[in-house]
C-alpha positions in Angstrom: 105.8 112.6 69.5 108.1 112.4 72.5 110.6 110.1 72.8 109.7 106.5 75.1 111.7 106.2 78.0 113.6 103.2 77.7 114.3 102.2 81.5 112.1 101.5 84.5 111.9 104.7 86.1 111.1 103.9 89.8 113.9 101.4 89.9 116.3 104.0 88.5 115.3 105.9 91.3 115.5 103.2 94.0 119.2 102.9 92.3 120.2 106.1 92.7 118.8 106.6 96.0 120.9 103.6 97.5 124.0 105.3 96.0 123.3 108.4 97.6 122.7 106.7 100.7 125.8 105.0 100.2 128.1 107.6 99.4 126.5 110.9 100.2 126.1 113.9 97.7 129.2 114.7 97.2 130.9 111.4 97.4 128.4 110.4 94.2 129.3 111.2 91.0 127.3 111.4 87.8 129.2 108.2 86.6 128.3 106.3 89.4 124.8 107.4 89.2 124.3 106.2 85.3 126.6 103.3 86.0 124.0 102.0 89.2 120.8 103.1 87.3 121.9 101.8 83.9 121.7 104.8 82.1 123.2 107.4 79.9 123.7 110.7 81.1 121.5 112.1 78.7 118.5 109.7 79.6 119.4 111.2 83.4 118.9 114.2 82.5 115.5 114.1 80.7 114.3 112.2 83.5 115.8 113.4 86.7 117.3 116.7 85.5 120.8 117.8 87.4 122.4 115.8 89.9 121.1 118.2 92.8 117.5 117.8 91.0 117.6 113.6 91.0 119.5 113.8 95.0 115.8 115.7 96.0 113.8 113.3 94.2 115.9 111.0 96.4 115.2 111.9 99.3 111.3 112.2 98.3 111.8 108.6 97.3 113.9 107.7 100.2 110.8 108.8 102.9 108.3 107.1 101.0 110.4 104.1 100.4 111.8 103.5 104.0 110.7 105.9 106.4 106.8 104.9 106.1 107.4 103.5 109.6 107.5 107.2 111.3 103.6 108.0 110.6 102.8 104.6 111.3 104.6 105.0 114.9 102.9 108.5 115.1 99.3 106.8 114.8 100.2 104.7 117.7 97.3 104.6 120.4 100.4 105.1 123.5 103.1 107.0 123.6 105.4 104.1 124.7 104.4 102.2 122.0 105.2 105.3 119.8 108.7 105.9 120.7 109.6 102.1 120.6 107.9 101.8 116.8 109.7 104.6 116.0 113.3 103.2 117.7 112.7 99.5 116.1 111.7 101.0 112.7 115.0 103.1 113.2 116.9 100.6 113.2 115.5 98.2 110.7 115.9 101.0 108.1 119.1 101.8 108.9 121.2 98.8 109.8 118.9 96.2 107.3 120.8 93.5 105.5 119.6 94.6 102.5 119.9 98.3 102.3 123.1 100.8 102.7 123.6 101.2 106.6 122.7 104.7 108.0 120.4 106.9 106.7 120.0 108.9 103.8 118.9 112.2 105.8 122.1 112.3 107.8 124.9 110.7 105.4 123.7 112.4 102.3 125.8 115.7 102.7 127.7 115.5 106.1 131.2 116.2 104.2 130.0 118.1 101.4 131.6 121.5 100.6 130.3 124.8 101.0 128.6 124.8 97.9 126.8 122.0 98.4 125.0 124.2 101.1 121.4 123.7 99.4 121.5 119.7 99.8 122.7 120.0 103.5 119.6 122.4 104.4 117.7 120.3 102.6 118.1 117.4 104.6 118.4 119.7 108.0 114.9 120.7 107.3 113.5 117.4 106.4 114.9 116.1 110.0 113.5 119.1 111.4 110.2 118.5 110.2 109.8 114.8 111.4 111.2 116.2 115.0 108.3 118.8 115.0 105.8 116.2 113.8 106.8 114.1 117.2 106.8 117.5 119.1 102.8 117.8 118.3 102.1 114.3 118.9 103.6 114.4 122.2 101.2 117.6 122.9 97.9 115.9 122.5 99.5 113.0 124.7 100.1 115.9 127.3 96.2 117.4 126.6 95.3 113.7 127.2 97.4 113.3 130.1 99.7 110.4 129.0 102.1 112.9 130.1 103.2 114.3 133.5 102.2 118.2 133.6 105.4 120.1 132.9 107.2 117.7 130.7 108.9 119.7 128.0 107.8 118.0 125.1 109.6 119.9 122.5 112.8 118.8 124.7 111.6 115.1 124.4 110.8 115.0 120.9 114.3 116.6 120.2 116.1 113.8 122.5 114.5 111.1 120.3 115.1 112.7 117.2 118.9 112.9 118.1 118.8 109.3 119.4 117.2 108.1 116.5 120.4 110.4 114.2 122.8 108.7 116.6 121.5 105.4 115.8 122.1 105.9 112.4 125.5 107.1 112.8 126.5 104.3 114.6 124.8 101.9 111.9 126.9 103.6 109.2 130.0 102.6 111.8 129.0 99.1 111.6 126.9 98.5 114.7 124.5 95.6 114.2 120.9 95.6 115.1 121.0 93.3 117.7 123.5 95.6 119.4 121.3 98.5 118.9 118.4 96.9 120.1 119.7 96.0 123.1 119.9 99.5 124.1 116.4 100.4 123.6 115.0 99.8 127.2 117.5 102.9 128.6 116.1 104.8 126.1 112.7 103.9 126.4 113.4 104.5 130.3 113.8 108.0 129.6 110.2 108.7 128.7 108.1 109.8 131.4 105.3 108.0 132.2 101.8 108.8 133.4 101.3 110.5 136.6 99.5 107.7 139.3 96.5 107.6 138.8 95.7 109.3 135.9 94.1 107.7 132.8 96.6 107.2 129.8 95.9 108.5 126.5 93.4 105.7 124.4 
């Protein structure tokens, strides 16, 4: 008969997710890890594995957990209410009061060395893939003609994904959400509208 596990194991996880948030891959150790989850390291193991195997659960946890707001954003019926969903969920996730400031996707390995390589591809391709889902979603606005003809809407979907990267960079920096707020209209000015006259997207 297996031996019980004697700890909660989604709150380990939330645990070691904010350290990782906190202090990046490589800035975590395995006794920060068991000292913020409450565990031994041989309890970590058995659950998690290595330390590069509990940083992916991480991140798995870490969308789930906090980044729920992107699909939501993606579902909405405009694309201007889109981009400012996904800008207001931005920043609630990454300058919250109570959460680590930043992101996990973009502080978990910017400093990590070369052999860390895996964890920072890892998170390069998880960005990637939210940038790409934005990238469709602004094609079937363009097919519905919320979009001017000839708007490059991979170009678009990269600006906001880098916007939305900057914002947590400057979170992590100590900028405050009501700061980072304030800045949304001259983003949100940098989405085209609707040719006159044509019907938005419903």
């Amino acid at each position: 008969m297996g031996r019980a596990r004697e700890f909660d194991f989604e709150e380990a996880l939330d645990l070691a997710t904010r350290q990782f948030w906190e202090k990046g891959y490589a800035g975590t150790s395995l006794d920060d890890l068991t000292a913020a989850m409450g565990i031994s390291r041989p309890s970590l193991y058995r659950a998690f594995g290595n330390k590069e195997a509990l940083f992916k659960r991480a991140v798995e946890y870490f969308e789930k957990e906090y980044l729920g707001f992107i699909d939501e954003a993606l579902r909405k019926s405009t694309i201007r209410n889109l981009v400012r969903s996904l800008l207001e969920g931005t920043i609630r996730a990454c300058a919250g009061a109570s959460t680590p400031t930043g992101s996990l996707l973009t502080h978990g390995a910017p400093a990590s060395p070369p052999e860390d390589e895996k964890v920072r591809l890892l998170l390069a391709s998880r960005i990637a893939a939210y940038e790409q889902k934005l990238s469709e979603r602004l094609d079937l606005a363009a097919a519905e003609a919320e979009l001017p003809a000839g708007v490059d809407r991979a170009g678009l979907a990269a600006f906001i994904t880098t916007y939305c990267c900057g914002v947590a960079l400057r979170a992590k920096g100590g900028a405050t959400p009501g700061a980072l707020m304030a800045e949304l209209p001259f983003v949100m000015a940098a989405v085209p509208a609707a040719e006159k006259g044509t019907p938005a997207f419903r």
